[in-house]
C-alpha positions as CSV (number, residue, x, y, z in Angstrom):
1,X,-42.9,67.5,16.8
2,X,-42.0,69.3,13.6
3,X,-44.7,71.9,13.8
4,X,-46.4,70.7,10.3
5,X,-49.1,69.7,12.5
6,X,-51.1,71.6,15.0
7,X,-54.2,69.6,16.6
8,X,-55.9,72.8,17.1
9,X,-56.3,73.8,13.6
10,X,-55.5,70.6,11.7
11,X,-57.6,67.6,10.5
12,X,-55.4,64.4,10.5
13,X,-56.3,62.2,7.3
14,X,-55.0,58.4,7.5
15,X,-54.9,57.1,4.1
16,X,-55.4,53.5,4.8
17,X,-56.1,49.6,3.3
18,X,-57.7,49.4,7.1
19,X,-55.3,49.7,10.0
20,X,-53.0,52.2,10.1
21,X,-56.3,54.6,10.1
22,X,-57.1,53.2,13.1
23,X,-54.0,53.6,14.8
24,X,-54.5,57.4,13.4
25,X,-57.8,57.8,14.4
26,X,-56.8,56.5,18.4
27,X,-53.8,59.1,18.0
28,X,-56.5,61.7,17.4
29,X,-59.3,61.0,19.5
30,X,-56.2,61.0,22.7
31,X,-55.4,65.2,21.1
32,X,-59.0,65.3,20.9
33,X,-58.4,66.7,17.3
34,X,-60.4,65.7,13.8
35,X,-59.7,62.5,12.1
36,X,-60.1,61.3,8.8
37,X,-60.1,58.0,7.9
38,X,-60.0,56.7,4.4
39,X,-60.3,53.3,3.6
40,X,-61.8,51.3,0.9
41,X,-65.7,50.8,1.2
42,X,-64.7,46.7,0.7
43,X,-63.4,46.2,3.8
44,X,-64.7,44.2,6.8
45,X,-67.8,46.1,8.3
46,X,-65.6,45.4,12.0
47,X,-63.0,48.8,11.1
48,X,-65.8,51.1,9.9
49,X,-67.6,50.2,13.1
50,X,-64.9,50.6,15.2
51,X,-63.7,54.1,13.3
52,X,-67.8,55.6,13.9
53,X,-67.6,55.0,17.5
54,X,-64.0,56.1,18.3
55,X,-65.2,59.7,16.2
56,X,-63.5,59.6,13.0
57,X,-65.1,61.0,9.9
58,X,-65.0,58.3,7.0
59,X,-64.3,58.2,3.7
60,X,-64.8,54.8,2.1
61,X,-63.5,55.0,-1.3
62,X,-64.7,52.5,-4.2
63,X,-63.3,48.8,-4.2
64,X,-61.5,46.6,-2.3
65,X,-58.4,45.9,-1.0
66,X,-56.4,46.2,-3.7
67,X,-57.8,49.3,-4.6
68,X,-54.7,51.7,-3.2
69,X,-55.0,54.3,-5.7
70,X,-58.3,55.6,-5.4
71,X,-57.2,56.3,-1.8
72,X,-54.7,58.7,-3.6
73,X,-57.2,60.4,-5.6
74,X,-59.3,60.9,-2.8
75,X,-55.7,62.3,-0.7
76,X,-55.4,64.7,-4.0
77,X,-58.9,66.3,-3.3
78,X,-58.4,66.5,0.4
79,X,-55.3,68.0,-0.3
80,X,-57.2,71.1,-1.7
81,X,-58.2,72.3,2.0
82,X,-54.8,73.5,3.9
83,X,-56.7,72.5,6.5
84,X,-56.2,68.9,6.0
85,X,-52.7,67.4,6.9
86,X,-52.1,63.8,4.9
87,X,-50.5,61.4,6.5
88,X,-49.6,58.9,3.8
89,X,-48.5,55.7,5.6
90,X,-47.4,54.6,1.7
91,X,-44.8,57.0,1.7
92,X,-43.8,58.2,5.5
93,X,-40.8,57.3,6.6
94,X,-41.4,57.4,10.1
95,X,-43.3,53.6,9.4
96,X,-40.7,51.6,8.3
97,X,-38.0,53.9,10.6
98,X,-40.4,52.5,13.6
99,X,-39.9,49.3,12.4
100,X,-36.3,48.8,11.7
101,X,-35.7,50.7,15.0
102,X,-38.0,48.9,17.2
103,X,-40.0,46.1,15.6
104,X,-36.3,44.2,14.3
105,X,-34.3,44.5,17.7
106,X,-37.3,43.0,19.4
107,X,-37.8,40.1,17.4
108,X,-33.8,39.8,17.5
109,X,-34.5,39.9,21.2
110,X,-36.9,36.9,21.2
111,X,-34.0,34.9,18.8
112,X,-31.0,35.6,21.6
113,X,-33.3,34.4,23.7
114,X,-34.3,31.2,21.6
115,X,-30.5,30.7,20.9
116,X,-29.2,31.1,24.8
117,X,-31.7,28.5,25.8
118,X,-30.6,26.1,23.0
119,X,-27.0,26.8,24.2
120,X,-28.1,25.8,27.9
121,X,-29.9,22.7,27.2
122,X,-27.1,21.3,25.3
123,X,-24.7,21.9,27.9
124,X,-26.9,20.6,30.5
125,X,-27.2,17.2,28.0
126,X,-23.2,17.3,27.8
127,X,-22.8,17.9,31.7
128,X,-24.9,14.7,32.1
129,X,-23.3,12.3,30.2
130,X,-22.7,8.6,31.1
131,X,-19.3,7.5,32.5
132,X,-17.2,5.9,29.2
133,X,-19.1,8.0,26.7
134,X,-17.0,10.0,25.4
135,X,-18.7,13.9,24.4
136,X,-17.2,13.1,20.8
137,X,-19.7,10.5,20.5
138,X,-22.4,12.5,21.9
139,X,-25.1,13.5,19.1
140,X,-24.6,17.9,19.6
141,X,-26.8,20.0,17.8
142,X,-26.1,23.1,15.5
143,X,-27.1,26.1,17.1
144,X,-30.2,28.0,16.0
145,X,-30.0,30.0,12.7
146,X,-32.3,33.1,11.6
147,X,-32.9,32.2,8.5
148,X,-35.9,34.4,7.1
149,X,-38.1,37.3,7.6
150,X,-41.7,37.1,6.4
151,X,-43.8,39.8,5.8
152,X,-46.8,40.9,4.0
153,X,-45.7,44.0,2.0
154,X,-48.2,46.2,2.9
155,X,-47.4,49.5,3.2
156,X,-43.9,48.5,3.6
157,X,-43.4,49.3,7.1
158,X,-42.7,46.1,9.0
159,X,-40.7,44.4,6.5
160,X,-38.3,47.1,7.3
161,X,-37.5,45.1,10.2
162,X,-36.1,42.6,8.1
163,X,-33.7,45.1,7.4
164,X,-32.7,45.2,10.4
165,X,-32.2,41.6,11.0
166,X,-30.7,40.9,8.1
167,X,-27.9,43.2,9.6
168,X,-27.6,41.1,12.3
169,X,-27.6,38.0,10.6
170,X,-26.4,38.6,6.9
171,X,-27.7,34.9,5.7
172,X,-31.5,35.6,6.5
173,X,-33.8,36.2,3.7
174,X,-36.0,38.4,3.7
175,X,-39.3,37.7,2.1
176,X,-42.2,39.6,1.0
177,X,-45.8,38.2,1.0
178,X,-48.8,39.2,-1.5
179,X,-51.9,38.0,-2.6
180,X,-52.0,35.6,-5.6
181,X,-55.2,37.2,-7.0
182,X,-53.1,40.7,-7.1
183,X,-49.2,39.2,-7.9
184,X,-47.5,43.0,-8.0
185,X,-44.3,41.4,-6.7
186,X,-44.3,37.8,-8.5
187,X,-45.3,38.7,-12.3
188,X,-46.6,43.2,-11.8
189,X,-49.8,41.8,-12.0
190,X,-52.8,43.2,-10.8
191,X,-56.5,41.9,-9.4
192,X,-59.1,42.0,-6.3
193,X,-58.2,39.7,-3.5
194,X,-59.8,39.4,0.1
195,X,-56.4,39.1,2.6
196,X,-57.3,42.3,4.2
197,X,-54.5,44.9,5.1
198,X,-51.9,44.4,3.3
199,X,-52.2,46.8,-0.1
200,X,-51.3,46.5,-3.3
201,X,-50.9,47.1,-7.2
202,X,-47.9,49.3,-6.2
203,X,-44.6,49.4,-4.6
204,X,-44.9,51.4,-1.5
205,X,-42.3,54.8,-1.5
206,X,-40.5,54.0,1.7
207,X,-40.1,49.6,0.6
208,X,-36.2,49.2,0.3
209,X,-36.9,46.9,-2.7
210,X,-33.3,45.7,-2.8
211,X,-32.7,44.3,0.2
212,X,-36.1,42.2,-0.3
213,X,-34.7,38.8,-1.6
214,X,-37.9,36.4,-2.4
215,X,-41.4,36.9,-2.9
216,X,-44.4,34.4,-1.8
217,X,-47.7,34.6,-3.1
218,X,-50.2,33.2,-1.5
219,X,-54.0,32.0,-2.2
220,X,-57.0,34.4,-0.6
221,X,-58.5,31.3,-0.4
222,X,-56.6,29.3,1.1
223,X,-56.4,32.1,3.9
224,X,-60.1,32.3,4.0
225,X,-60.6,28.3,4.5
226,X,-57.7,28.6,7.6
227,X,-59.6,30.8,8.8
228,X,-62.6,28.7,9.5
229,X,-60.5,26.1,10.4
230,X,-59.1,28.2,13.4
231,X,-62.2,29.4,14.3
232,X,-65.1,27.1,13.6
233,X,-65.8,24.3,16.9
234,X,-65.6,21.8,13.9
235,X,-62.1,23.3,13.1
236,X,-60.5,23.7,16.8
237,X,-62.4,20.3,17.1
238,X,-60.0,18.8,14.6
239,X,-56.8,20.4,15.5
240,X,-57.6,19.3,19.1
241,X,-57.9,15.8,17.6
242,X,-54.1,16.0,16.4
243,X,-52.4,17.1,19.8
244,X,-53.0,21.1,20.0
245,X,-53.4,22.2,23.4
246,X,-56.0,24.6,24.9
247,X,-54.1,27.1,25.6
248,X,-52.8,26.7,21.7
249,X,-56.3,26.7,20.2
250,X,-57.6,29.3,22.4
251,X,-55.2,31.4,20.5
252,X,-55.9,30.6,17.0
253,X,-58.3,33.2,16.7
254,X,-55.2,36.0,17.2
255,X,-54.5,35.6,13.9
256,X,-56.7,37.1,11.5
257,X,-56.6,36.9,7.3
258,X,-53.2,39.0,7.0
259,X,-51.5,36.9,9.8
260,X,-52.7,34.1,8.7
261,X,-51.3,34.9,5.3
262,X,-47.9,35.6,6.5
263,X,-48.3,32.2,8.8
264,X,-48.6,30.2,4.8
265,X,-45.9,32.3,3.5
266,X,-43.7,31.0,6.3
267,X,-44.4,27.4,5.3
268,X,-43.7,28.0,2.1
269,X,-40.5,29.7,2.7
270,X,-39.5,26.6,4.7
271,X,-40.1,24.2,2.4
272,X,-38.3,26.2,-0.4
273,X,-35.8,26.1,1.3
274,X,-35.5,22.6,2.8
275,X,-34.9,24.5,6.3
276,X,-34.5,22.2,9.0
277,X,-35.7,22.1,13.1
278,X,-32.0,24.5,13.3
279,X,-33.6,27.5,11.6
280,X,-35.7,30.2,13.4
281,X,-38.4,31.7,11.1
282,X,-39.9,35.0,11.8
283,X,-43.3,36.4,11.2
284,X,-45.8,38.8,12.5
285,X,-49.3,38.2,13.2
286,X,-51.0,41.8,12.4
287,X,-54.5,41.7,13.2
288,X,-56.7,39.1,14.9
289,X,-60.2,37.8,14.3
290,X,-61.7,40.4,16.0
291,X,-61.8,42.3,12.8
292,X,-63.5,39.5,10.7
293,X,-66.4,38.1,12.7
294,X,-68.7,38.8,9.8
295,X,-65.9,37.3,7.5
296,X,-66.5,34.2,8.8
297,X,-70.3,34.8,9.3
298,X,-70.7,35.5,5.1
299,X,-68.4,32.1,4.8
300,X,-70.9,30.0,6.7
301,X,-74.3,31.8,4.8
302,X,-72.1,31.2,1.2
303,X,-71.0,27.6,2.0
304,X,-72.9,26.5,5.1
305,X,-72.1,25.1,8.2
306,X,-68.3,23.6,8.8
307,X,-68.5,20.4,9.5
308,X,-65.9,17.5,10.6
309,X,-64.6,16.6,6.8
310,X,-64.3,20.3,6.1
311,X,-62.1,20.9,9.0
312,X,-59.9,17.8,7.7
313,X,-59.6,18.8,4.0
314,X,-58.9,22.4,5.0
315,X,-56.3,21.2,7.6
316,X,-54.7,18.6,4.8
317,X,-54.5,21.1,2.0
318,X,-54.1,24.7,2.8
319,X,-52.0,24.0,5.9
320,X,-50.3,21.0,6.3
321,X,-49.6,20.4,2.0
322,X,-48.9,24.4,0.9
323,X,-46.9,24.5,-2.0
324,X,-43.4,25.8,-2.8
325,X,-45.4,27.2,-6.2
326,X,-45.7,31.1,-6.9
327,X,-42.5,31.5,-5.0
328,X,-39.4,33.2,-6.4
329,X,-35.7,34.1,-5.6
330,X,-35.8,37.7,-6.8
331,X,-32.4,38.4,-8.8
332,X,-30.6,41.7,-8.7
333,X,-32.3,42.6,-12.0
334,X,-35.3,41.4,-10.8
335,X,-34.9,43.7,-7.8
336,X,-34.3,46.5,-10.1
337,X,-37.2,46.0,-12.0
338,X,-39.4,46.2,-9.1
339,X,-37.5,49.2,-7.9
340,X,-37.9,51.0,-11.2
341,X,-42.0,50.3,-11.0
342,X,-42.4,52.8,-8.5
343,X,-41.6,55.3,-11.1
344,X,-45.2,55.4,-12.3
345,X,-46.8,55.7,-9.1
346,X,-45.0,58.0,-7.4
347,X,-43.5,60.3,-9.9
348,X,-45.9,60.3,-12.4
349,X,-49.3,60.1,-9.9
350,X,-47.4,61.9,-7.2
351,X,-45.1,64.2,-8.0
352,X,-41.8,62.5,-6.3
353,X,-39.0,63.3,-7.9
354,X,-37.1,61.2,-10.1
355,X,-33.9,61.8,-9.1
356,X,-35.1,60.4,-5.0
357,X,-36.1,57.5,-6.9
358,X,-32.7,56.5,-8.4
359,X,-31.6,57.8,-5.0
360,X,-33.1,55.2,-3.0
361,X,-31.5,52.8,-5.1
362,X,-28.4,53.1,-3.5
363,X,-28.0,51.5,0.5
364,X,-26.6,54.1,1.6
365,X,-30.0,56.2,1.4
366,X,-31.8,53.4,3.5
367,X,-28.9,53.2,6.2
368,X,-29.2,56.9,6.5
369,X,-32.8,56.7,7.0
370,X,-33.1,54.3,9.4
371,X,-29.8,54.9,11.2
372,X,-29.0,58.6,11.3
373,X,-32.8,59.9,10.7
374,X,-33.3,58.8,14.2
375,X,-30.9,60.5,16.0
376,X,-32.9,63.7,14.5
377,X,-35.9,62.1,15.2
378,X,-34.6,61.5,19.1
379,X,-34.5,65.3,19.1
380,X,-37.6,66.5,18.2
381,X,-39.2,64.2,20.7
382,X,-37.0,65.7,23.3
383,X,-37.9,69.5,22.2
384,X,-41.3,68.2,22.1
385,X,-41.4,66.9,25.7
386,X,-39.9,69.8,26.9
387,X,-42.1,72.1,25.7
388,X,-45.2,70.7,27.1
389,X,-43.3,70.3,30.7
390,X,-42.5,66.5,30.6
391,X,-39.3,67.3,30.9
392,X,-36.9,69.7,32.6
């Protein structure tokens, strides 16, 4: 829309930890142009087969997921050919524009929803009762709260839609999940971890650090185990056992080892917060199992079949019993500390300037980009479609 990219000349490059260079690999193979789709060689064999046969050339660069900055070396190289336009999802404010702008008014969508029908019943209950009682003596429920946003930081584009719901509902925390075995948020530690997707050892450019209020670490293997136990006949077997219906388990496999992550850091936010059957917890599911079949293929050759008592423990621990532990209120200097450690990747490593950085510090630059930017945005669009006769 800008003109920085023509699909005639230019090869798209999509910087990835494994899904947002697919999404940019579909976008290129629909303008039939050249993508490039870099992505740590660690990751589930499921993307790099599904990148070969939509056409992308792959780079798989060394490590796992963790591994964010040898994708930025290998953007550096690239960089040398003109030819090669880099589209950093890390640092693109388009991502979490997207999702304050669309991805938060329709999750606040599904809450008004929630709410109304709460509303509705009660009345109903009220319009109903006995003669003599009197509606004073009647039990009446609280109506629904919104009380948190969970999200997997990632490249820090959908926790921007906790942004936006936090503007609708000034209360709601917004809480941002990581891995344990890589603890950037909780302690600026650093590691290998196997919750595909979500990036680390870094603060992403475009995170609005400031508004994030909590952080929830959570165990890769405790992901891994739920992810046999939503998967494995011993597993569904189980949870079938306990009252989950079909149509419930037959959707279990939607979630794959980020959602499933963001699914624990919900029950831990919960019970941090003593939140009762009043508050609405939100959460996205990124991914599904689709991309992990021969996740759960090297689980059964490393630890063998899944039997009935494996279903049980992993149901009673992970699940049911997940701690409130490696959880933390992030204070305002704690905020600012986390703010401040994106100083050494992204001025030193990649040339932002310093003065942005203390920029973004203010709410002011965040409102502006994800309120006013869009307006802008709305125009190129427009320009766009008219120029290629969509439009009058």
């Amino acid at each position: 829309m800008s003109g920085e990219f023509d699909p005639e000349k230019h090869k798209a490059a999509w910087p990835s930890t494994g899904n947002y260079c697919r999404g940019g690999a579909f976008d290129c193979a629909v303008l039939g142009c050249t993508s490039i789709a870099i992505l740590p060689q660690g990751m589930s064999q499921e993307r790099f087969t599904w990148l070969k046969k939509i056409g992308a050339k792959i780079i798989a660069t060394p490590g796992c997921e963790s591994n964010v900055k040898e994708i930025y070396d290998k953007c550096w190289e690239l960089k040398r050919d003109p030819t090669n336009v880099i589209f950093n999802q890390f640092e693109e404010f388009g991502n979490p524009i997207f999702h304050y702008n669309v991805t938060g008014p329709a999750i606040e969508e599904v809450f008004q929803e929630l709410y109304a029908e709460r509303r509705s019943a009660d009345s109903l209950v009220r319009a109903k009762r006995l003669p003599g009682v009197k509606l004073a003596d009647m039990a009446v429920r609280a109506p629904l709260r919104a009380a948190a946003f969970i999200s997997a930081t990632g490249s820090a584009g959908t926790i921007a839609a906790g942004d936006y719901l936090k503007k609708q509902h000034p209360s709601l925390k917004i809480v941002a999940t990581e891995a344990l075995q890589c603890p950037t948020l909780l302690m600026n530690g650093f590691g290998d971890h196997r919750i595909e997707g979500i990036g680390d050892k870094h603060i992403p450019w475009v995170h609005n650090v400031r508004n994030t209020d909590c952080v929830a670490a959570i165990d890769d293997e405790d992901c891994m185990r739920i992810l046999r136990l939503f998967n494995e006949p011993a597993g569904q077997k189980h949870l079938a056992s306990l009252g989950m219906k079909a149509n419930e388990l037959k959707s279990l496999p939607l979630l794959g080892i980020s959602g499933i992550c963001n699914l624990l850091a919900a029950i831990k936010t919960a019970k941090h917060f003593e939140l009762t059957e009043r508050d609405v917890i939100f959460t996205v599911f990124t991914d599904s199992t689709e991309l992990y079949g021969s996740r759960v293929e090297e689980l059964k050759k490393e630890r063998g079949a899944y039997r009935a008592q494996d279903a049980i423990a992993d149901f009673a621990g992970p699940l049911a019993h997940q701690s409130v532990d490696y959880f933390k209120e992030l204070t305002f200097p704690e905020r600012k500390a986390l703010h401040n450690l994106k100083y050494y990747t992204w001025v030193e490593q990649q040339g932002k300037a310093c003065e942005e950085l203390n920029a973004q510090w203010n709410p002011d630059y965040w409102r502006e980009l994800f309120e006013d930017e869009v307006a802008y945005f709305d125009q190129l669009i427009g320009d766009f479609n008219h120029q290629v006769g969509l439009r009058p």
